[in-house]
C-alpha positions as CSV (number, residue, x, y, z in Angstrom):
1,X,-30.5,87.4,-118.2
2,X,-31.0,83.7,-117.0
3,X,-33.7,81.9,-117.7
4,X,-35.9,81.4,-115.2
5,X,-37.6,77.9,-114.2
6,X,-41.3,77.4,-114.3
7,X,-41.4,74.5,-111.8
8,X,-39.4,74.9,-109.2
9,X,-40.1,71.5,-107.4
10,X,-37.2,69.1,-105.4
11,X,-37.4,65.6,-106.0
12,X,-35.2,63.0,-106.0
13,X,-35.5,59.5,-107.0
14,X,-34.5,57.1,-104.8
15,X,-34.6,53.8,-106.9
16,X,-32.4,55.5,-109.1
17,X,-29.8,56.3,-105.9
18,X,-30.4,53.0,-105.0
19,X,-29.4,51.4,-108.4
20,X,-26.5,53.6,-108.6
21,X,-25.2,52.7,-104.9
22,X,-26.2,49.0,-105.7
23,X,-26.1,48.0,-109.5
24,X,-26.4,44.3,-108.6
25,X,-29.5,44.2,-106.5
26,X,-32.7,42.8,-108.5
27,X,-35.8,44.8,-109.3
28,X,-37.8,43.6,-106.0
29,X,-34.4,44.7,-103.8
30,X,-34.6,48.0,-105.4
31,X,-38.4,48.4,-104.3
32,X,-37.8,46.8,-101.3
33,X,-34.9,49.2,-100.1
34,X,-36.7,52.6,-101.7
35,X,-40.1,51.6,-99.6
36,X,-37.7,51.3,-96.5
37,X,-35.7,54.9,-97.4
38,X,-38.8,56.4,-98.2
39,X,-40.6,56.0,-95.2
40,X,-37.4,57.1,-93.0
41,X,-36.2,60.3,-94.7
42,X,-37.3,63.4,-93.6
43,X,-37.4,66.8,-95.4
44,X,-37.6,68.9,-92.7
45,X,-33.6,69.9,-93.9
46,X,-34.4,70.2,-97.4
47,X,-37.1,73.0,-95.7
48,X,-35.1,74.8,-93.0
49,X,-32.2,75.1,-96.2
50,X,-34.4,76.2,-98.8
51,X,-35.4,78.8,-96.2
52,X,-32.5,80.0,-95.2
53,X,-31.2,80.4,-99.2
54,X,-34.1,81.9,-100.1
55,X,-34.2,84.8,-97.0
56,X,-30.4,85.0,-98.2
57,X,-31.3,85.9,-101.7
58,X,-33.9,88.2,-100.9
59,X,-31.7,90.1,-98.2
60,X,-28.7,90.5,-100.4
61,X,-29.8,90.4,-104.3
62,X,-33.4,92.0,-104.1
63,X,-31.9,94.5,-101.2
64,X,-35.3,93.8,-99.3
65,X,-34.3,93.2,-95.8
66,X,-37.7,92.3,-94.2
């Protein structure tokens, strides 16, 4: 049986995305970049998609079509 996860939270840092894209930037350009991303992203996909996988699991593993 698989072990099931307490916390099932999303996140994702962006500093460290940034840092990975950009290894040369400073400290302050890291900030500076993750304020701007930050404020422009939107989760609104992460939703609708979490959504739709979880109706999909419920339909077809739990057999609970509602």
């Amino acid at each position: 049986m698989a072990q099931l996860i307490e916390d099932a939270t999303v996140s994702l840092k962006i500093n460290g995305v940034v840092s990975e894209m950009y290894p040369d930037l400073n400290k302050d350009q890291i900030k500076e970049v993750s304020h701007f991303v930050f404020h422009r992203m939107s989760m609104i996909p992460v939703y609708e998609q979490a959504q739709k996988l979880i109706k999909e699991y419920v339909d077809e593993e739990l057999n609970l079509n509602i």
